[in-house]
N, C-alpha and C positions, 0 to 999 in steps of 0.2 A: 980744548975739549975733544976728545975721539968722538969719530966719526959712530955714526948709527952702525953696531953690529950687522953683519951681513949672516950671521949663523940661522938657518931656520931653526933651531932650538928655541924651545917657547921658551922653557924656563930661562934661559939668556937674555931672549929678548924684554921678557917680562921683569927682570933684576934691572936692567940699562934703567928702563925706561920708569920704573917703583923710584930711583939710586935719583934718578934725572927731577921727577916731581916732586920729590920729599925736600930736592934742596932746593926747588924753586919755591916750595913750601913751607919752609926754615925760611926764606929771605924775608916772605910777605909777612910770616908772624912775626918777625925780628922788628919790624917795623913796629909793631906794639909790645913790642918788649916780652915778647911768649914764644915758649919752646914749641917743636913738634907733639911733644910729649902732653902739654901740659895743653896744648890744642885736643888733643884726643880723651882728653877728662873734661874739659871746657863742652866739646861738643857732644857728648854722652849725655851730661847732664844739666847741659841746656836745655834741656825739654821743659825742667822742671819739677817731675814724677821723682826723682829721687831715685837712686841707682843703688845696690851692695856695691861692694868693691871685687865681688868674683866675675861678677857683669861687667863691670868698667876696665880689668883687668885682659878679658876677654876682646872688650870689645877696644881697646887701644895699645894692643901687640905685646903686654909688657906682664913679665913673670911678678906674681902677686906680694915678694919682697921690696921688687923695685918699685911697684904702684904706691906701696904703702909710704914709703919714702917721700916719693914727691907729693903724694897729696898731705904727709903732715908738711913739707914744704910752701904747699898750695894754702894750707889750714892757719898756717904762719901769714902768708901774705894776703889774708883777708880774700881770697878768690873764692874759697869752697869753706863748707863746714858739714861736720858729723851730725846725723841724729839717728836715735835709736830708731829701728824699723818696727811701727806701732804693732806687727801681725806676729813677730818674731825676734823677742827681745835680745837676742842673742847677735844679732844681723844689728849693723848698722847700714842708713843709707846716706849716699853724700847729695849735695843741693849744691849751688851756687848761691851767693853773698850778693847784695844789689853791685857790690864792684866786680865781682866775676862776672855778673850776668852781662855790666856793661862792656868787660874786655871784650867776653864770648862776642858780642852783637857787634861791637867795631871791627872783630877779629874773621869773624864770619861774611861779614861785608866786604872785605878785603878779599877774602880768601875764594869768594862766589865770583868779584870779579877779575881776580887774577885764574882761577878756572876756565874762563867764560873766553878770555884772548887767549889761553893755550888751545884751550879747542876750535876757535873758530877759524872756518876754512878747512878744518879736517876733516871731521865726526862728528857726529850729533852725541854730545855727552849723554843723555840719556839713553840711546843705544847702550852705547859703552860700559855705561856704571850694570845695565842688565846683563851683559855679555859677558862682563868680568866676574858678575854675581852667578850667572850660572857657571864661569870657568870652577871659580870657588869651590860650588857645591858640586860639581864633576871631579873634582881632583882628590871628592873624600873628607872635608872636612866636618860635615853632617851639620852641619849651620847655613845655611844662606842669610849673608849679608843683610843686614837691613838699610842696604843705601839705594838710593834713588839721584839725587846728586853730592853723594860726600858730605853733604852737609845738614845737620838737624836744623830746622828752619826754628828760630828766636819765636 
């Protein structure tokens, strides 16, 4: 693996290090047999409140042809299911399934403490997750982040 970029270019460093976490983060949900992908619809709608798909879209990096795909993939394998949105029947919103919900919570348990050794000795991940959140809303995207530690708590 290459060494840590020495470029002070943020956006360099900031791609290394996205490139660096995501596949440390592919390994740990590998372990339960779940994509990156299918983590960032898991942990949206783990809250439980029910999401649209413009929201889950948004909030898991992914252009709203390719959402729709995996979630009827996800809809398939008993993890998430459709219902209509009771205020706007036009809207649907997606849930978790009592098997989703248990991936999400073994998936999120893994995933808080495979977080929790990347950071320690470094950074207070909490810092960080606000630091990164105000990078966000500085760089323009007119959203700040709703993360606190990466992860929606079960």
């Amino acid at each position: 693996m290459p060494s840590v970029p020495s470029s002070p270019d943020l956006a360099h460093l900031l791609s290394h290090a996205e490139r660096r976490v995501v596949r440390r983060l592919a390994a740990v949900l590998a372990e339960e047999e779940c994509t990156v992908e299918e983590w960032r619809v898991l942990s949206i709608v783990g809250d439980g409140l029910g999401h649209p798909m413009s929201e889950i879209a948004e909030f898991a990096l992914m252009p709203a042809p390719s959402l729709t795909k995996l979630v009827d993939r996800m809809v398939a394998g008993t993890l998430v299911h459709r219902r209509p949105d009771p205020h706007d029947r036009r809207r649907v919103l997606l849930y978790l399934t009592p098997r989703g919900d248990d991936l999400y919570r073994r998936a999120a348990d893994r995933v808080r403490a495979d977080q929790a050794r990347l950071l320690t000795g470094t950074v207070d991940g909490q810092d960080l997750a606000r630091l990164l959140a105000r990078l966000v809303t500085a760089a323009g995207t007119g959203a700040e982040p709703d993360v606190a530690s990466g992860i929606r708590q079960p």
